[in-house]
N, C-alpha and C positions, 0 to 999 in steps of 0.2 A: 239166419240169426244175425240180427245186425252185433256188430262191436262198438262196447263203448270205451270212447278213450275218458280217463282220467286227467281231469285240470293238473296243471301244474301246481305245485304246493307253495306256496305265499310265504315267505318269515315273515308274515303279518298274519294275527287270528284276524279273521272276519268282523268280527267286532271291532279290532281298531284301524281297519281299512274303512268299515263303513262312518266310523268316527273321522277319522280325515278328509274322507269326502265328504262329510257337512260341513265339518269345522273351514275346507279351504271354500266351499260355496258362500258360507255365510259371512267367510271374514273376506270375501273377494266380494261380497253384495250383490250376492247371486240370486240371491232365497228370496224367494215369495213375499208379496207384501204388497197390500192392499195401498198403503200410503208411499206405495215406492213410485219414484218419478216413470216415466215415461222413457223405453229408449231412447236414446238419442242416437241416430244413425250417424257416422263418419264425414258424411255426406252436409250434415246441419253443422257441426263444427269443425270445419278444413283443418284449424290446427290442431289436431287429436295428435295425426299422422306424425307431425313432426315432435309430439310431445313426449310421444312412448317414445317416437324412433331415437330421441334424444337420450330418456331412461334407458331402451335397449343398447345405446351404442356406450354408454357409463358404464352398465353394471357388464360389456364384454370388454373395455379397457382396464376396468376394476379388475377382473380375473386375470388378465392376460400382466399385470402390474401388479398381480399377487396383493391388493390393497385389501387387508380384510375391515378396516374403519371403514372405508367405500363401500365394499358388497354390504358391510352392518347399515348404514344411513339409505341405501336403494331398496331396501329387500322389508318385508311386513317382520315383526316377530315369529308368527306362524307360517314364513315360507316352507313354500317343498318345493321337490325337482324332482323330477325322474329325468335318469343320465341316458344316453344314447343306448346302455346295456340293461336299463331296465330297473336299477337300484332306484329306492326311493330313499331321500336327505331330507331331514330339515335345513335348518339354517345352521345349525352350530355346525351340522357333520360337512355341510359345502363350506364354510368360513377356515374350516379344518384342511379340505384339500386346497385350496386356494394360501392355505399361511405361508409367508417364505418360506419357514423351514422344512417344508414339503415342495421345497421348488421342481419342477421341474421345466423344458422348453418348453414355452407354451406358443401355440400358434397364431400366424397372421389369421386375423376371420373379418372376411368382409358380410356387410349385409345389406342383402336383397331382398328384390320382391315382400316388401311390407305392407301387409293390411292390416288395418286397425279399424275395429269395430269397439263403440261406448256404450255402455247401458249405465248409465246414473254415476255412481261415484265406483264401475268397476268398467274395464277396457279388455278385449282380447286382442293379442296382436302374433299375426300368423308368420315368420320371415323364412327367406332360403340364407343361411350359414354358409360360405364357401371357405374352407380353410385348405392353408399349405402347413404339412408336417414336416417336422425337422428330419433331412434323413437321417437314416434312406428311406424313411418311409415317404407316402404321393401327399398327393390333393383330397379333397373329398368337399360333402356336403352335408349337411343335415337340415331338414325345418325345424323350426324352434314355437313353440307356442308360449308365447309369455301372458298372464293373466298380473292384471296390474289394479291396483286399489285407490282410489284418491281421501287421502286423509290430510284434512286441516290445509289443503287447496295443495297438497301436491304428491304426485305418482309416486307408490313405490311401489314394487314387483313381490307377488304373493307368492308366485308359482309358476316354473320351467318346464317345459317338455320338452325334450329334444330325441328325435326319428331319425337316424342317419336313411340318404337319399341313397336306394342302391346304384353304382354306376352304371351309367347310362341311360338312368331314368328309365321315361314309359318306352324308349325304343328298346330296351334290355329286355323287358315285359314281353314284347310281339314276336 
């Protein structure tokens, strides 16, 4: 007799998770559409790369400088994020932990290994995160997925992902 395990239980009803995931497809220009442009591979426009990487490198100096007018002007109205532990934010409740008066040290994060892929007026951009914590705590990693939207000719950020890399990568794995 096989076992079944049980999903884990959502603070989101299923109905407003599957409402989310339309809403950020549709407002990242995602959705179907007969009269939607053609992709445009990264490849046909060089500077994509530098365009998001520019967005991305804003909105983590905007965080790390607690500027919440900053993360408001980079970020869609209907942003989301899922945090490294899994929580899902809009925009008010990330503008929230980023206010001064929730300061706390926030970390050096460099960023690597960016790829950027364009489809019409929506971009995905894939990065490695390498940040130092204040001790005593270490180093660490995470990739980040940023989905970015182009409205009235210029990038803002719909939606975060961020995967903490376990250490040691794929040799940790073998």
């Amino acid at each position: 007799m096989k076992s079944r395990t049980r999903p884990a239980r959502s603070r989101w009803p299923a109905s407003r998770r599957l409402m989310l995931v339309c809403a950020l497809g549709a407002s990242s220009g995602l959705a179907a559409s007969t009269h939607a442009a053609p992709p445009a591979e990264a490849a046909d426009r060089p500077g994509i790369e530098a365009e998001i990487g520019l967005l991305i490198r804003s909105f983590i100096a905007a965080q790390r400088g607690r500027d919440v007018a900053t993360l408001e002007r980079l970020t869609t109205p209907d942003y989301l994020e899922v945090s490294p532990i899994g929580d899902v934010d809009d925009r008010t409740a990330m503008q929230g932990f980023y206010a001064p008066e929730n300061a706390k040290s926030a970390p050096r994060i460099d960023v690597a290994d960016l790829v950027v892929r364009e489809f019409g007026t929506a971009a995905v951009g894939v990065a490695r995160l390498d940040y130092v914590l204040p001790p005593p705590r270490s180093a660490g990693a995470m990739r980040a997925t940023y989905v970015a939207k182009r409205s009235h000719g210029t990038w803002l950020l719909a939606s975060v992902q961020y995967t903490p890399v376990r250490a040691g990568g794929a040799e940790a794995r073998q």
